[in-house]
C-alpha positions as CSV (number, residue, x, y, z in Angstrom):
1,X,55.4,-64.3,-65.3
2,X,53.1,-62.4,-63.4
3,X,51.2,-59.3,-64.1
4,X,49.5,-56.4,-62.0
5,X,46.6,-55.9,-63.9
6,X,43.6,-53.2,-62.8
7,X,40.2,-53.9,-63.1
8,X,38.0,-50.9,-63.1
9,X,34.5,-51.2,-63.0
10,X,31.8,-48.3,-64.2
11,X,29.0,-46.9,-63.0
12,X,27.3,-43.9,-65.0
13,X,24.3,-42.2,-64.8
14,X,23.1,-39.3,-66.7
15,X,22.1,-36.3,-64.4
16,X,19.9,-33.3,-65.9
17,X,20.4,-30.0,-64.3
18,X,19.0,-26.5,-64.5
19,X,22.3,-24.4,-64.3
20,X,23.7,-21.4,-66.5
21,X,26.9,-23.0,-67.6
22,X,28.4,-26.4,-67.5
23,X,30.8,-25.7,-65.1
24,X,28.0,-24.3,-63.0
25,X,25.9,-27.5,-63.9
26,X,28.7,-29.6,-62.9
27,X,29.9,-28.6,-59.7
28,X,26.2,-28.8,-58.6
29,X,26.2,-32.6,-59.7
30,X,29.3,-32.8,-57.8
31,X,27.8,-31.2,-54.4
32,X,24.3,-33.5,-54.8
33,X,27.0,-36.4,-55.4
34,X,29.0,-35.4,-52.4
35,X,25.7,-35.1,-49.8
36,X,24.5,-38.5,-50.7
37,X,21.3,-37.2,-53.3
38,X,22.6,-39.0,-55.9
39,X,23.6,-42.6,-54.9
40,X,25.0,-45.0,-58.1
41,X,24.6,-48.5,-58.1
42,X,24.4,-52.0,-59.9
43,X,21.8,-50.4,-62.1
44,X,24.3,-48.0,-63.1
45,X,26.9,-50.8,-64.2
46,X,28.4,-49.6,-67.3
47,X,31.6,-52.2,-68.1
48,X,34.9,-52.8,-67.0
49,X,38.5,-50.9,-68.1
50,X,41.4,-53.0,-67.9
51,X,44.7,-51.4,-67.5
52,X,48.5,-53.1,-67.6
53,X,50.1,-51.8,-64.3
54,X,54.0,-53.9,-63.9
55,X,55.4,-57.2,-63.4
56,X,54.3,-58.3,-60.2
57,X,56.5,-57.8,-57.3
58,X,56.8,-60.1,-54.0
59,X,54.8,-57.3,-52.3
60,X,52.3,-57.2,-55.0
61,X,51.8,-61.2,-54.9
62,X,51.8,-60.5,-50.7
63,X,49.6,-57.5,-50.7
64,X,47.0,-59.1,-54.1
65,X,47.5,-62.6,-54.0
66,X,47.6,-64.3,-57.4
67,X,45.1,-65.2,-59.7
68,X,45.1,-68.4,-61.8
């Protein structure tokens, strides 16, 4: 048999804000983020996630290729 399996990998940083509330705190994280001041990287590597997706499918063998 063959599996689609995704492999996510994780980058995380803690980023320290002055803002009055988190949601305020966040969506200023989010616009730094989104105009390239705050860049992760491979220093930021923080593991893997695994998740069980289907049985493979000819396309999925076609569009992934297979792994052995």
């Amino acid at each position: 048999m063959k599996y689609v399996i995704e492999l996510e990998e994780i980058l995380s940083r803690h980023i320290i804000v002055d803002a009055e509330s988190s949601k305020e705190a966040i969506n200023k994280v989010e616009i730094l983020y989104e105009n390239g001041n705050i860049c992760v990287d491979d220093r930021d590597y923080n593991g893997i996630r695994l998740n069980f997706c289907r049985q493979a499918t000819n396309d999925d063998i076609n569009r992934y290729g297979v792994y052995e």
